[in-house]
C-alpha positions as a printed NumPy array, in Angstrom:
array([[  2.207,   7.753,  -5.516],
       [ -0.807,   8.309,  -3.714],
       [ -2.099,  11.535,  -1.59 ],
       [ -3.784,   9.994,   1.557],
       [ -5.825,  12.305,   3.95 ],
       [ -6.764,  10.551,   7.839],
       [ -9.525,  12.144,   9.988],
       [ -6.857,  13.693,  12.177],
       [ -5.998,  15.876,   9.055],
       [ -2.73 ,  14.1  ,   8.873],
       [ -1.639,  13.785,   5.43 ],
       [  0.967,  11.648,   3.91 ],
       [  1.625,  11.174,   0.21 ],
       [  3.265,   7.634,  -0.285],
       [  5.039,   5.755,  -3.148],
       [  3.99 ,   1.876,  -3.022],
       [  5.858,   1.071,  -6.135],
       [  9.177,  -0.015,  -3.279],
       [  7.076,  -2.295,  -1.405],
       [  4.764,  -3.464,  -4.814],
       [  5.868,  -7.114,  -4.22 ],
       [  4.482, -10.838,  -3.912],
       [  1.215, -12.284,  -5.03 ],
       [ -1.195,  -9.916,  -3.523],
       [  0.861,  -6.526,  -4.257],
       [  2.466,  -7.406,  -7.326],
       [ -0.522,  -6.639,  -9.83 ],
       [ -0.946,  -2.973,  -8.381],
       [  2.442,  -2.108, -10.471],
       [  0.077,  -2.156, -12.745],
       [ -1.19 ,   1.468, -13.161],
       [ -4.963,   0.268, -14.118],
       [ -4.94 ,  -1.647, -11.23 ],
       [ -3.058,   0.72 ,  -8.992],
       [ -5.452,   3.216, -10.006],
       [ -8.897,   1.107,  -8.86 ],
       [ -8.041,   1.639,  -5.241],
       [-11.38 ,   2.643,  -3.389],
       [-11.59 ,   3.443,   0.367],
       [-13.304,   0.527,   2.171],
       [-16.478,   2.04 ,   4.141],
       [-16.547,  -0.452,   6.757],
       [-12.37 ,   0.04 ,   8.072],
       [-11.931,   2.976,   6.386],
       [ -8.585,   1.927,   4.12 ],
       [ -7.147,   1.963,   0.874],
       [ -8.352,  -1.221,  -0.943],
       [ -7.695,  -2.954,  -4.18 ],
       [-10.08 ,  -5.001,  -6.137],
       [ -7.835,  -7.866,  -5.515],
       [ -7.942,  -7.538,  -2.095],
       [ -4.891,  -5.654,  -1.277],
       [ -5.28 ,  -3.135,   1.527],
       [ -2.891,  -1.601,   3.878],
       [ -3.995,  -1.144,   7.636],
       [ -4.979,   2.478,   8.221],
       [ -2.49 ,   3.107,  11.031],
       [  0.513,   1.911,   9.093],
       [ -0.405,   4.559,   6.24 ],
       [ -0.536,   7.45 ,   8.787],
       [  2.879,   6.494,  10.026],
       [  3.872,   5.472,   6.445],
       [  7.465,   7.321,   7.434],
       [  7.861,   4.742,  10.558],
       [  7.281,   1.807,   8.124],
       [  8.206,   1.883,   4.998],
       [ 11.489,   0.597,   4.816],
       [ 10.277,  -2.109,   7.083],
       [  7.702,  -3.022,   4.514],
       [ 10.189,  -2.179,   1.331],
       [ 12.715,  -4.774,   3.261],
       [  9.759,  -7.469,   3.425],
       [  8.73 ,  -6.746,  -0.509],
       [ 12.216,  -7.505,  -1.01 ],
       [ 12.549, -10.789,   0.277],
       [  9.047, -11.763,  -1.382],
       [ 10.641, -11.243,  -4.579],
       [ 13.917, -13.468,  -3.448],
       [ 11.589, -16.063,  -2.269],
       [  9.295, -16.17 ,  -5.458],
       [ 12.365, -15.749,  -8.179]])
């Protein structure tokens, strides 16, 4: 889980691990990994060193999204197994 803070002083505190799926999300399961996220200066997101990222807007309205995203992670996995 991960405490995010926006400009707007909107705060959401979100647990990736249901939509930690497919190539580029996959590794951040990995707590090491998970735990290198940085917030890119230029667009202002979470970023990985392996180039995950979320878009900013989708992690202030994590609520609105993430079963939509969870749903997607899911069919990664049926795709890749």
């Amino acid at each position: 889980m991960l405490r995010v803070q926006f400009t707007d002083n909107a705060e959401q505190v979100i647990d990736f691990r249901p939509v930690l799926a497919g190539e580029l999300y996959r590794p951040l399961l990995d707590l090491q990994m998970f735990n290198r996220v940085s917030i890119d200066p230029e667009v202002k997101t979470l970023v990985w060193p392996n180039g995950a990222d979320f878009d900013p807007a989708t992690l202030h309205d994590w609520p609105h999204y993430q079963e939509a995203f969870a749903a997607r992670a899911r069919e990664w996995e049926r795709v890749s197994a």
